[in-house]
Backbone and ligand atoms as CSV (ligand in chain L), in Angstrom:
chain,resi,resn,atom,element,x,y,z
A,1,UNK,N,N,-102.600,-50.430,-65.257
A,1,UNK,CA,C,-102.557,-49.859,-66.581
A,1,UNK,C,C,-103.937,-49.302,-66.913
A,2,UNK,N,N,-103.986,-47.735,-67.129
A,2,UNK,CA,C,-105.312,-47.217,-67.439
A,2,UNK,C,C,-105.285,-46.500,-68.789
A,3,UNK,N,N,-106.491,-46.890,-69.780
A,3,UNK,CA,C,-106.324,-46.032,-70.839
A,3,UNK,C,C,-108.453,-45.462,-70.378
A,4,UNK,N,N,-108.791,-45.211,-71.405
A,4,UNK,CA,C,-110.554,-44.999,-71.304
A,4,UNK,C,C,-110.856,-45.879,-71.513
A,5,UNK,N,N,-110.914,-46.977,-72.552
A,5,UNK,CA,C,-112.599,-47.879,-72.261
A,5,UNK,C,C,-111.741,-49.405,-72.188
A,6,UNK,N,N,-110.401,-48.811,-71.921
A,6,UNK,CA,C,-110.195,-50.509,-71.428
A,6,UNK,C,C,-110.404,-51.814,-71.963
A,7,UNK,N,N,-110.243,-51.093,-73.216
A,7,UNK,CA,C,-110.076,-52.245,-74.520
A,7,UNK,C,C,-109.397,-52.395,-75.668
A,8,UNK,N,N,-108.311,-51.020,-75.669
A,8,UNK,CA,C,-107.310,-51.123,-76.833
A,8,UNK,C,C,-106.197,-51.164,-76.098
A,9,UNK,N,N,-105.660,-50.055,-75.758
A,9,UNK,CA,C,-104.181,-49.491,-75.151
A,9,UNK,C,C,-104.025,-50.101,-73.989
A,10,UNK,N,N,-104.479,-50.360,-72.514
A,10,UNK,CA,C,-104.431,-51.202,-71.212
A,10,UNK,C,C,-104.582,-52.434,-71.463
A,11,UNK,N,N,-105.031,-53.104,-72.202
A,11,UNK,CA,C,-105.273,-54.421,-71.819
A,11,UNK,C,C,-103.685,-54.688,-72.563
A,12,UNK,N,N,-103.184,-53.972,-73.728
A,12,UNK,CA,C,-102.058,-54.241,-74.380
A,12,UNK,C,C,-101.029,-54.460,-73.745
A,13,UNK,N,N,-101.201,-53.207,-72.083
A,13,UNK,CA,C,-100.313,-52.398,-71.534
A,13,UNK,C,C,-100.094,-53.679,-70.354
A,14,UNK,N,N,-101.330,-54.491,-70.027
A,14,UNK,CA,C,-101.280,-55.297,-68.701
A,14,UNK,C,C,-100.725,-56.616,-69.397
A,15,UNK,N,N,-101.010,-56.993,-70.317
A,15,UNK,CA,C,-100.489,-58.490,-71.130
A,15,UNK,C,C,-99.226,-58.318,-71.471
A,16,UNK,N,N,-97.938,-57.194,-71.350
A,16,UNK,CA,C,-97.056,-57.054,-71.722
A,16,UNK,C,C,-96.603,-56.783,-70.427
A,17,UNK,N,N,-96.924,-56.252,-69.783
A,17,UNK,CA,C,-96.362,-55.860,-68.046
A,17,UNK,C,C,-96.858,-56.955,-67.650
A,18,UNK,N,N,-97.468,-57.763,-67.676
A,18,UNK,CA,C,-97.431,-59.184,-66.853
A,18,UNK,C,C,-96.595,-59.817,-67.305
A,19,UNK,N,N,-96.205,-60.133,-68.727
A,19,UNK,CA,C,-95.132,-61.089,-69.374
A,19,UNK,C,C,-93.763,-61.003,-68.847
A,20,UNK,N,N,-93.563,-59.501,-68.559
A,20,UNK,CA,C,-92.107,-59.058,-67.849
A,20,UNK,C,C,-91.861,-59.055,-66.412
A,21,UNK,N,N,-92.966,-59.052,-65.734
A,21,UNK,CA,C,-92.807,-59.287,-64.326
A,21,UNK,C,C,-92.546,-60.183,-63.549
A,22,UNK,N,N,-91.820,-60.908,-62.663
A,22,UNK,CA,C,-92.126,-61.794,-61.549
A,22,UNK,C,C,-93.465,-61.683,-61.156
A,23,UNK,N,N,-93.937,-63.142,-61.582
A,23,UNK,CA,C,-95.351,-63.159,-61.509
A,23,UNK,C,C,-95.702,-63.543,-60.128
A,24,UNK,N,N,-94.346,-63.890,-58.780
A,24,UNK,CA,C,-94.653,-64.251,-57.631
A,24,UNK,C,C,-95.155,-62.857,-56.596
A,25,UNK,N,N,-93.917,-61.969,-57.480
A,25,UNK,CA,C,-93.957,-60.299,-56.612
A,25,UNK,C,C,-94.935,-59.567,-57.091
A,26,UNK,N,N,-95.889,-59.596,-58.048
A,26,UNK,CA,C,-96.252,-58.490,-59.121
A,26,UNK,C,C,-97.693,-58.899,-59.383
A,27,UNK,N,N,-98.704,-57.432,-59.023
A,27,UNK,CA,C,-99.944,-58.541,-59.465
A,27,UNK,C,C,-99.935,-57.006,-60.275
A,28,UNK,N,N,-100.471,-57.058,-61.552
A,28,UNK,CA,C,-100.807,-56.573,-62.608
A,28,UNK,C,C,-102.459,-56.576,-63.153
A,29,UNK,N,N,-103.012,-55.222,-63.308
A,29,UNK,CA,C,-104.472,-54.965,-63.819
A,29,UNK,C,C,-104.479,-53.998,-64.733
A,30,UNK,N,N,-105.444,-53.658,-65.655
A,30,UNK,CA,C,-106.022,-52.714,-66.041
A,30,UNK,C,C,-107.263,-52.474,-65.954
A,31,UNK,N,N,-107.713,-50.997,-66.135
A,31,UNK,CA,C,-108.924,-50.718,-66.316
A,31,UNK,C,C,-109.013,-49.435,-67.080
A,32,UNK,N,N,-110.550,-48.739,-66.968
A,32,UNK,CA,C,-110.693,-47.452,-67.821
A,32,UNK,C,C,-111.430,-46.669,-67.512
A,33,UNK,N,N,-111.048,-45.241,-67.503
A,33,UNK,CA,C,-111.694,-44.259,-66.901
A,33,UNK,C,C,-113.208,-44.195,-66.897
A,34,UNK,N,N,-113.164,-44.591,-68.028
A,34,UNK,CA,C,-115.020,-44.220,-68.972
A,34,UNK,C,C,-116.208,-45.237,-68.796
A,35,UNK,N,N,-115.528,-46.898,-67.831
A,35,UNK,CA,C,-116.523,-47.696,-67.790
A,35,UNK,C,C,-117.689,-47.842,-69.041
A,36,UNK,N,N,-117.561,-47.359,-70.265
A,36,UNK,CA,C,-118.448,-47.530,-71.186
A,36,UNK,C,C,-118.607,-49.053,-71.657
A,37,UNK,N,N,-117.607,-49.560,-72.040
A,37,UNK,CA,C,-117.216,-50.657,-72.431
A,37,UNK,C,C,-116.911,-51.578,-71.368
A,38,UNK,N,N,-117.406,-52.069,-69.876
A,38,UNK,CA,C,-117.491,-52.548,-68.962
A,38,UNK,C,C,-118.216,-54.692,-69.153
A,39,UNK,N,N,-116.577,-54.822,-69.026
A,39,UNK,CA,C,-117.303,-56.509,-68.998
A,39,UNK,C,C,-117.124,-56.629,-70.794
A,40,UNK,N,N,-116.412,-55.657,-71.847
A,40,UNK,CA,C,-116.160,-56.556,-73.217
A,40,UNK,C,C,-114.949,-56.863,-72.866
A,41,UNK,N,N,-114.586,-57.767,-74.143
A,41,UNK,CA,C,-113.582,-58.529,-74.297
A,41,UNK,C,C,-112.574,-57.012,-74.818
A,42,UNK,N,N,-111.225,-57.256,-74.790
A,42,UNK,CA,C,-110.179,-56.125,-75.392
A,42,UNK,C,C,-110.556,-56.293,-77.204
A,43,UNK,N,N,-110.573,-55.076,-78.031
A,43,UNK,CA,C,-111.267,-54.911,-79.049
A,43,UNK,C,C,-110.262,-56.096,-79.733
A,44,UNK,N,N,-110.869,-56.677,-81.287
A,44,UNK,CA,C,-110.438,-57.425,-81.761
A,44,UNK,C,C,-108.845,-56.873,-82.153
A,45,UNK,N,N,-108.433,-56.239,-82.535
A,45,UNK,CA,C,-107.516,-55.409,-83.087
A,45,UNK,C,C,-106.056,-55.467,-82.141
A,46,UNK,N,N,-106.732,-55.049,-81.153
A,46,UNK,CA,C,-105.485,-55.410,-79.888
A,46,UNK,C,C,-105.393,-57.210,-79.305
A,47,UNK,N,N,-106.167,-57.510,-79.480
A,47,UNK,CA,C,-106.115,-59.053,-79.378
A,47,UNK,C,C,-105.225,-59.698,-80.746
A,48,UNK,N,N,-105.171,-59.442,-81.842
A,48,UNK,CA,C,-104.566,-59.593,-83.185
A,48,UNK,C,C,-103.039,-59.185,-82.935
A,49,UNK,N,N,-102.775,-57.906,-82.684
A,49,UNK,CA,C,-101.471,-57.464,-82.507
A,49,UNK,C,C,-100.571,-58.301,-81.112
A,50,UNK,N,N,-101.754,-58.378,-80.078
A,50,UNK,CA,C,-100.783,-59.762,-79.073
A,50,UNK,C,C,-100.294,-60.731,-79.615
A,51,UNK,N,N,-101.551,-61.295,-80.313
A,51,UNK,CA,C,-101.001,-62.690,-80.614
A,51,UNK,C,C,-99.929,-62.866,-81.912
A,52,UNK,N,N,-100.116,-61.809,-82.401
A,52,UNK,CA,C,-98.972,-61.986,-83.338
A,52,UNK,C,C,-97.284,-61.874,-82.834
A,53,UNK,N,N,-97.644,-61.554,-81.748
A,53,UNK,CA,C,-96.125,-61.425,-80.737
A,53,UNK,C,C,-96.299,-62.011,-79.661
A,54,UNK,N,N,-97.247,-62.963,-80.032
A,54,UNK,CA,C,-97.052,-64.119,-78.350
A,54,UNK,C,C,-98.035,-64.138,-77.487
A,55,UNK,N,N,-99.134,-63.155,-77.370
A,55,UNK,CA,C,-98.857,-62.495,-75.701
A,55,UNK,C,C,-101.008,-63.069,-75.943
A,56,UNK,N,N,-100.887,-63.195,-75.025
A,56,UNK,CA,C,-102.604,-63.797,-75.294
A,56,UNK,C,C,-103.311,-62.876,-74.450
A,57,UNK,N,N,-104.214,-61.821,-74.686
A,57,UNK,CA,C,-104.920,-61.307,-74.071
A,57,UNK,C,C,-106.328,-61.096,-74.063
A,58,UNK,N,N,-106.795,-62.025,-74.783
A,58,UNK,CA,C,-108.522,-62.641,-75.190
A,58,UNK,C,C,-109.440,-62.828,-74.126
A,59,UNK,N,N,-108.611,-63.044,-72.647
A,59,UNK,CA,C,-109.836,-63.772,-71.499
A,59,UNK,C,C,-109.509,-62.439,-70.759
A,60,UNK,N,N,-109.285,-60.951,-71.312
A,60,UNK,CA,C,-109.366,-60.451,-70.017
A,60,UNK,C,C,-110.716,-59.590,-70.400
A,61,UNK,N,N,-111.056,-58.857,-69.399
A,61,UNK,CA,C,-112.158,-58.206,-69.462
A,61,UNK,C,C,-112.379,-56.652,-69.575
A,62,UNK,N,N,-113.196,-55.693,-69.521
A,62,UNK,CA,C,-113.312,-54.592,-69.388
A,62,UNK,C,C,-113.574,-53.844,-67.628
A,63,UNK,N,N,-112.994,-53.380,-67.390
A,63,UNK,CA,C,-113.595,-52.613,-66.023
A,63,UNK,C,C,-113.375,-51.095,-65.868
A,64,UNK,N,N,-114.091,-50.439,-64.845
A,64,UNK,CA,C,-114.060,-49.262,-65.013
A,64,UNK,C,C,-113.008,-48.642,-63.281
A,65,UNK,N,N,-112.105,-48.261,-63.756
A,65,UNK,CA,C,-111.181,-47.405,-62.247
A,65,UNK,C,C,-111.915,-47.145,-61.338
A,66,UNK,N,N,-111.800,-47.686,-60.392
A,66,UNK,CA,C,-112.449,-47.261,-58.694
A,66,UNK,C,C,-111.404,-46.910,-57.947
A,67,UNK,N,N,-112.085,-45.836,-56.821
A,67,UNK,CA,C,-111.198,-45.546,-55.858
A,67,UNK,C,C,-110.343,-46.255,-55.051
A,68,UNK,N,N,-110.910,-47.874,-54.825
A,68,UNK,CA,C,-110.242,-48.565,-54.529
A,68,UNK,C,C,-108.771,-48.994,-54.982
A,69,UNK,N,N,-108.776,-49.208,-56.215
A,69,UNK,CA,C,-107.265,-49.163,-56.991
A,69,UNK,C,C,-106.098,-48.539,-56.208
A,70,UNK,N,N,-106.664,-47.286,-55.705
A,70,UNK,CA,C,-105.371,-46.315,-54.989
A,70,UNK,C,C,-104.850,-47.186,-53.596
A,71,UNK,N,N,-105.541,-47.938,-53.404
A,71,UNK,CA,C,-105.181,-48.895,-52.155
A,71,UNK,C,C,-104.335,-50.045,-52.979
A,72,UNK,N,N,-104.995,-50.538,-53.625
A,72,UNK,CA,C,-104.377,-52.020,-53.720
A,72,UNK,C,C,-103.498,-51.821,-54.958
A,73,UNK,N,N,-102.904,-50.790,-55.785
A,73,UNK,CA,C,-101.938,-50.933,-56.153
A,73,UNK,C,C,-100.734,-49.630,-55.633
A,74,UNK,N,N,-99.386,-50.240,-56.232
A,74,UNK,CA,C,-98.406,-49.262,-55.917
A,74,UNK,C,C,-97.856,-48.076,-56.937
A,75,UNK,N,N,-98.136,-48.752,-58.368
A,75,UNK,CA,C,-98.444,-47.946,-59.471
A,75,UNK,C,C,-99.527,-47.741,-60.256
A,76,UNK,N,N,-99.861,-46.752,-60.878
A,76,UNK,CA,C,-101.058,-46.521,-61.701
A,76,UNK,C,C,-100.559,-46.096,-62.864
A,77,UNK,N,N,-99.785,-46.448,-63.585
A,77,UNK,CA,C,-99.705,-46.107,-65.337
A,77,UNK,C,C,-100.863,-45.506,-66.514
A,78,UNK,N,N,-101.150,-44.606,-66.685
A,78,UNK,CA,C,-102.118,-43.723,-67.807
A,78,UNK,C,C,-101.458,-43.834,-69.043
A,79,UNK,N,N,-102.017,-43.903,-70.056
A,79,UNK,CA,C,-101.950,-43.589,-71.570
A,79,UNK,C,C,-101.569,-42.081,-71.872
A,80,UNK,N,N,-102.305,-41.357,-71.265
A,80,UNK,CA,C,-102.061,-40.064,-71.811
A,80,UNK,C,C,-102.808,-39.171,-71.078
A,81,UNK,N,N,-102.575,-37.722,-71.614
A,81,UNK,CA,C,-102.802,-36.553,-70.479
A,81,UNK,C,C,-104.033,-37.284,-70.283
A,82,UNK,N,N,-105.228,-37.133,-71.290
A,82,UNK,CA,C,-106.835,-37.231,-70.508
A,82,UNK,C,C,-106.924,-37.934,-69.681
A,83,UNK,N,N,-106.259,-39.096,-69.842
A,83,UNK,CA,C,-106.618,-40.400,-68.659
A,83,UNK,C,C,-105.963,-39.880,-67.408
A,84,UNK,N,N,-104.581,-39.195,-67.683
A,84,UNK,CA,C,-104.216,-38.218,-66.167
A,84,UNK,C,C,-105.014,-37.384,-65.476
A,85,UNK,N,N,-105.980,-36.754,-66.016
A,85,UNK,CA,C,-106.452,-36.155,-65.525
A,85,UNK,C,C,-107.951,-36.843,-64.642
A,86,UNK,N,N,-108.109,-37.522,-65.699
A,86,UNK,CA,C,-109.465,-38.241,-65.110
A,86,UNK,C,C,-109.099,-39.480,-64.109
A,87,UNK,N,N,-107.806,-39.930,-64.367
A,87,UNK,CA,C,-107.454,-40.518,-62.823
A,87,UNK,C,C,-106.715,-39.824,-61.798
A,88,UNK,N,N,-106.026,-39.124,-61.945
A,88,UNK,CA,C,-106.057,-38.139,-60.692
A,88,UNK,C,C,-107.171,-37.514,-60.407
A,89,UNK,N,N,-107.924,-36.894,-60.722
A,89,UNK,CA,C,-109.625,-36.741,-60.221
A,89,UNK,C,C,-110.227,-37.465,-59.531
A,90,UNK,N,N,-109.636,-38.952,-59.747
A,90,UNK,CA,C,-110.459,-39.617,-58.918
A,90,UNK,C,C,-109.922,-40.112,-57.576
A,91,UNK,N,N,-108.478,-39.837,-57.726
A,91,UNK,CA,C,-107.274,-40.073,-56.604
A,91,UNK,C,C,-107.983,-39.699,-55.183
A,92,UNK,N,N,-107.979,-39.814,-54.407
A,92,UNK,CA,C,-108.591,-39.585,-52.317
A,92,UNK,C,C,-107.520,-38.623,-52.084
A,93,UNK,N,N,-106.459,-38.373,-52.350
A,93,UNK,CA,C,-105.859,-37.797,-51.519
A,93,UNK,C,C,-104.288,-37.145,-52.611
A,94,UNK,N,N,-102.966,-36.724,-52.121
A,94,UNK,CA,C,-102.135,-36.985,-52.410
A,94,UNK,C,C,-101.297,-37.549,-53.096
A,95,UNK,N,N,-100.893,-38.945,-51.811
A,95,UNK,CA,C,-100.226,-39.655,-51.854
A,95,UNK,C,C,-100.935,-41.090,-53.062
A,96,UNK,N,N,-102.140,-40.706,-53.108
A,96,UNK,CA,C,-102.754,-41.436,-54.389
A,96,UNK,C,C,-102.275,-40.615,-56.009
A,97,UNK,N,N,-102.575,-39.390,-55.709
A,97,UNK,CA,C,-101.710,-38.875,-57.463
A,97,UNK,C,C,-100.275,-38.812,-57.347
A,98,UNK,N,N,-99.416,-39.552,-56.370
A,98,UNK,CA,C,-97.895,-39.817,-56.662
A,98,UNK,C,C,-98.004,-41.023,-57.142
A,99,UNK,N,N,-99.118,-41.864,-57.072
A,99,UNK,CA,C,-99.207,-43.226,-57.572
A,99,UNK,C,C,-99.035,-43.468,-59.102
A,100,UNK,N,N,-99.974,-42.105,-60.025
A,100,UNK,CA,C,-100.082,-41.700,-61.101
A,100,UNK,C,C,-99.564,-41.092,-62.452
A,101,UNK,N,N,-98.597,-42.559,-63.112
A,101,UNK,CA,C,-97.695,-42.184,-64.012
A,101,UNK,C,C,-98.378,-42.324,-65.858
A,102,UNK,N,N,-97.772,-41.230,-65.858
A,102,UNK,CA,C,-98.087,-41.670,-67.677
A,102,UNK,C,C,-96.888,-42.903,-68.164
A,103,UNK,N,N,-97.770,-43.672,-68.847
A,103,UNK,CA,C,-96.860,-45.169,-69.235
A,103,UNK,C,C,-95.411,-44.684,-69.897
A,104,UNK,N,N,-95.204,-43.922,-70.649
A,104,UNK,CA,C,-94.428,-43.422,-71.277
A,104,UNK,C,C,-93.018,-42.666,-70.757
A,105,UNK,N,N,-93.431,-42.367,-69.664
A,105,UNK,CA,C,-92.338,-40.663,-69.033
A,105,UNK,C,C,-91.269,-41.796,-68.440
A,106,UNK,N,N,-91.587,-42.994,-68.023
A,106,UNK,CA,C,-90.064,-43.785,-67.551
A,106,UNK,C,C,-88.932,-44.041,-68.214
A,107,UNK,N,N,-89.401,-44.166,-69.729
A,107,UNK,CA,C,-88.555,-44.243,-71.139
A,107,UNK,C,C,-88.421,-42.877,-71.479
A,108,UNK,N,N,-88.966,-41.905,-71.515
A,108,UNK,CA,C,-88.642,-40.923,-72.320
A,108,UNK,C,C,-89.198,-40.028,-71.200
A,109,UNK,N,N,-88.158,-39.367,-70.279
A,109,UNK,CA,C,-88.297,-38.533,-69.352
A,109,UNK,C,C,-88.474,-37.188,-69.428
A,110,UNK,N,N,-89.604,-36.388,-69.587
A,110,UNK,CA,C,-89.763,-34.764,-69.416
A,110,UNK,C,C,-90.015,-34.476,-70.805
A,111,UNK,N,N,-90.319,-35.583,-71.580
A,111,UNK,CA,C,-91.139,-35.231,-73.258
A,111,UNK,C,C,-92.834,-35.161,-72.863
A,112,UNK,N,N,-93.138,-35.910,-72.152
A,112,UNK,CA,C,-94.225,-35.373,-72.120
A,112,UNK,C,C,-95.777,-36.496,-72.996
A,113,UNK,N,N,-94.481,-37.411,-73.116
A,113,UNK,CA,C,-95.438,-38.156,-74.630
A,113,UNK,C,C,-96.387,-39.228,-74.139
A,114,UNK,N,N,-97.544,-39.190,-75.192
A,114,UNK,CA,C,-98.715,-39.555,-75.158
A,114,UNK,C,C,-99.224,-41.224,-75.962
A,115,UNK,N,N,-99.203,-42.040,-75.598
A,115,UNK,CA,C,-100.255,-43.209,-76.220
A,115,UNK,C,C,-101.205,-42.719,-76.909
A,116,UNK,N,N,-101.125,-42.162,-77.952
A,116,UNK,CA,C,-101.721,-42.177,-78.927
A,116,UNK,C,C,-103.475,-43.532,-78.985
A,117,UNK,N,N,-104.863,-42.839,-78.886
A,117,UNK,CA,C,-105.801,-43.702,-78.958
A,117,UNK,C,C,-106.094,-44.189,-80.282
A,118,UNK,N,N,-106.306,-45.309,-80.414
A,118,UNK,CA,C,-105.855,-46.231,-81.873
A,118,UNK,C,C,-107.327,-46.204,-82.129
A,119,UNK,N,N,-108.281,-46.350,-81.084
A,119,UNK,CA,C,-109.601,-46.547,-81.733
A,119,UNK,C,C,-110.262,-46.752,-82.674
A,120,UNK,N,N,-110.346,-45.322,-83.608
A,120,UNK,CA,C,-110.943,-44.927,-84.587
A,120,UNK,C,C,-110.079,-45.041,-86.013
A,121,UNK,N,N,-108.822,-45.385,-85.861
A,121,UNK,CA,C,-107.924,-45.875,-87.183
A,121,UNK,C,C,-107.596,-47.121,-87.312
A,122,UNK,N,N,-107.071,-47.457,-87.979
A,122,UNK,CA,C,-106.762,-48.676,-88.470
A,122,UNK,C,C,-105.994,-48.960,-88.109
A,123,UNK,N,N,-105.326,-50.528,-88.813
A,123,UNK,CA,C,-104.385,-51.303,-87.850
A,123,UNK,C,C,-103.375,-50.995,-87.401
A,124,UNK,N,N,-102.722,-50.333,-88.646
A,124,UNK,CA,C,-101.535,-49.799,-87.756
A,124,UNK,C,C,-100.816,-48.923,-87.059
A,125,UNK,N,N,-102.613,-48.186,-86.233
A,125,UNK,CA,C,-102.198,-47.685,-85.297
A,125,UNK,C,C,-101.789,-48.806,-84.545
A,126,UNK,N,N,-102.705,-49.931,-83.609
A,126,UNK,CA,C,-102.652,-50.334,-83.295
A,126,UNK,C,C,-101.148,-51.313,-82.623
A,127,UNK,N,N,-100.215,-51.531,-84.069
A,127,UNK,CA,C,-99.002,-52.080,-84.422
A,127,UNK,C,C,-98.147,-51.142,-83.703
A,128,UNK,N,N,-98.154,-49.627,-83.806
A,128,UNK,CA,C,-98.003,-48.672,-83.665
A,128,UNK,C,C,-97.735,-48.463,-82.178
A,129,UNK,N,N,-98.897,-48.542,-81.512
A,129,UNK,CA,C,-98.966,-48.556,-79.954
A,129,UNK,C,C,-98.581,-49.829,-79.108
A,130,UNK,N,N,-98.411,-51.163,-79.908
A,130,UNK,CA,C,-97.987,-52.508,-79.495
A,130,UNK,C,C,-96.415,-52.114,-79.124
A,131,UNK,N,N,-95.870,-51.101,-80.363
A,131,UNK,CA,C,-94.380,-50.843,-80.194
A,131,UNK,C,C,-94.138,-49.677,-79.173
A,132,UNK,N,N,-94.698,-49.298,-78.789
A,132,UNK,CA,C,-94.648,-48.200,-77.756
A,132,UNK,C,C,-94.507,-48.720,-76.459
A,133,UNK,N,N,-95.937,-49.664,-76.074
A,133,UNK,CA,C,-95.904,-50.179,-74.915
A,133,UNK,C,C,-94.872,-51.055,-74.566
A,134,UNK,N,N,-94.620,-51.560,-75.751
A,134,UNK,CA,C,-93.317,-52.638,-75.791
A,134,UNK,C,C,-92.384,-52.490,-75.149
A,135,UNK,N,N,-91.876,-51.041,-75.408
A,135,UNK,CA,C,-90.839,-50.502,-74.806
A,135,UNK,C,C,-90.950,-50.160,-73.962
A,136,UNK,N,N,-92.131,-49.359,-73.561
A,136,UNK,CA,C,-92.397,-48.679,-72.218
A,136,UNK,C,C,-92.460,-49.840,-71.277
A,137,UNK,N,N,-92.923,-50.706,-71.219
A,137,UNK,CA,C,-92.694,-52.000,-70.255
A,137,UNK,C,C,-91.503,-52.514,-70.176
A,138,UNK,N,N,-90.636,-52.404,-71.379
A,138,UNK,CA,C,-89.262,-52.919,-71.117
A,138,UNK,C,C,-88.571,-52.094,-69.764
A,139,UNK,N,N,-89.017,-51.216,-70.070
A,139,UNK,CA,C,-88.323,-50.021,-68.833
A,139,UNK,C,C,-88.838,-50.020,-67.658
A,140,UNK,N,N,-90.190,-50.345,-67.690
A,140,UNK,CA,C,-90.544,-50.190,-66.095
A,140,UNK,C,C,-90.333,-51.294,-65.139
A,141,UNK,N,N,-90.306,-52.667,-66.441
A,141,UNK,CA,C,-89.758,-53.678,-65.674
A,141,UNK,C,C,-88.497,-53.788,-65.304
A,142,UNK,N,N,-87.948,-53.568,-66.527
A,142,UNK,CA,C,-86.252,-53.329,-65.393
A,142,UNK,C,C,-86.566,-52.946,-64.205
A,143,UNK,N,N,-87.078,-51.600,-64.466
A,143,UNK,CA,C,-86.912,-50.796,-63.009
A,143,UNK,C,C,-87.841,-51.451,-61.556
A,144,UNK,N,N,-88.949,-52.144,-61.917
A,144,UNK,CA,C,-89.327,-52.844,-60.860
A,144,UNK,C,C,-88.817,-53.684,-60.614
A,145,UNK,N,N,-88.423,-54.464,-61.870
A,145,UNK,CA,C,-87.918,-55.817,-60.889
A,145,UNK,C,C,-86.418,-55.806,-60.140
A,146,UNK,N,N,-85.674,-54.673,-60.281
A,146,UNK,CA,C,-84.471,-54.346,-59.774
A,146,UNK,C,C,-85.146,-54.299,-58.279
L,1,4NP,P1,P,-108.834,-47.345,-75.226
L,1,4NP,O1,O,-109.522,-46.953,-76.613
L,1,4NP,O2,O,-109.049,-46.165,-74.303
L,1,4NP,O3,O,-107.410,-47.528,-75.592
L,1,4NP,O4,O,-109.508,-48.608,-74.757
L,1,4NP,C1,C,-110.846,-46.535,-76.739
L,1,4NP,C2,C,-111.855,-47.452,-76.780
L,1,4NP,C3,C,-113.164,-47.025,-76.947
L,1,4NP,C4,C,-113.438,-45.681,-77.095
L,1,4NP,C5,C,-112.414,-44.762,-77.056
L,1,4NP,C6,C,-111.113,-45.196,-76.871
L,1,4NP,N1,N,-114.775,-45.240,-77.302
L,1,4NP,O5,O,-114.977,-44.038,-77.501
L,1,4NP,O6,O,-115.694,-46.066,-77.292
């Protein structure tokens, strides 16, 4: 799960895609294009909206996308165009930008739609994008764990 600084939208995106997965088959990460925010905690805001629906995502950390990723995972989920672009940029090859899905297009196929960055507004963006990912994980887990 990649958004940019890997502290609002991904960490939301990995604490909700871990909750739905077979945790024996499925190893689940996020990170962020922009490494700015490298090693904080996920902003208070997205930590608030987990726990108000369960999901505890306080001990994870910040990191920044390495090339390595294209090896050790089988999907790469983005927030939105920018993060598409700036992780396919960083893709080696190909068969690394087939890896490269926007979180969204599994639920809502050929719209095109975007995770909205909550950053700079208030909470309920935040609430906002909790219900997005919500769903968007409902779907991808079906589809993986089938
Ligand atoms: P995220 O949100 O990409 O969902 O983690 C952002 C966090 C920080 C900044 C931008 C977006 N920033 O500009 O610092």
């Amino acid at each position: 799960m990649v958004c940019l600084g890997n502290i609002c939208r991904s960490p939301l995106a990995e604490g909700l895609m871990r909750s739905k997965l077979n945790f024996t088959k499925f190893t689940v990460d996020s990170a962020g294009t922009s490494g700015s925010h490298r090693g904080e905690q996920p902003d208070k805001r997205s930590i608030a909206v987990a726990s108000k629906n369960g999901l505890d995502i306080s001990t994870q950390a910040s990191r920044k996308l390495v090339v390595e990723d294209f090896d050790r995972f089988d999907y790469i989920f983005v927030m939105d165009d920018s993060n598409y672009e700036d992780t396919t940029s960083l893709a080696p090859n190909d068969d690394a930008i087939a890896k490269v899905h926007k979180v969204l297009d599994w639920a809502f196929p050929n719209e095109g739609l975007n995770v909205p960055d909550p950053y700079y507004g208030g909470k309920s963006g935040f609430d906002q994008v909790y219900k997005m990912l919500d769903h968007a994980t409902d779907v991808i887990a079906q589809k993986l764990n089938e």
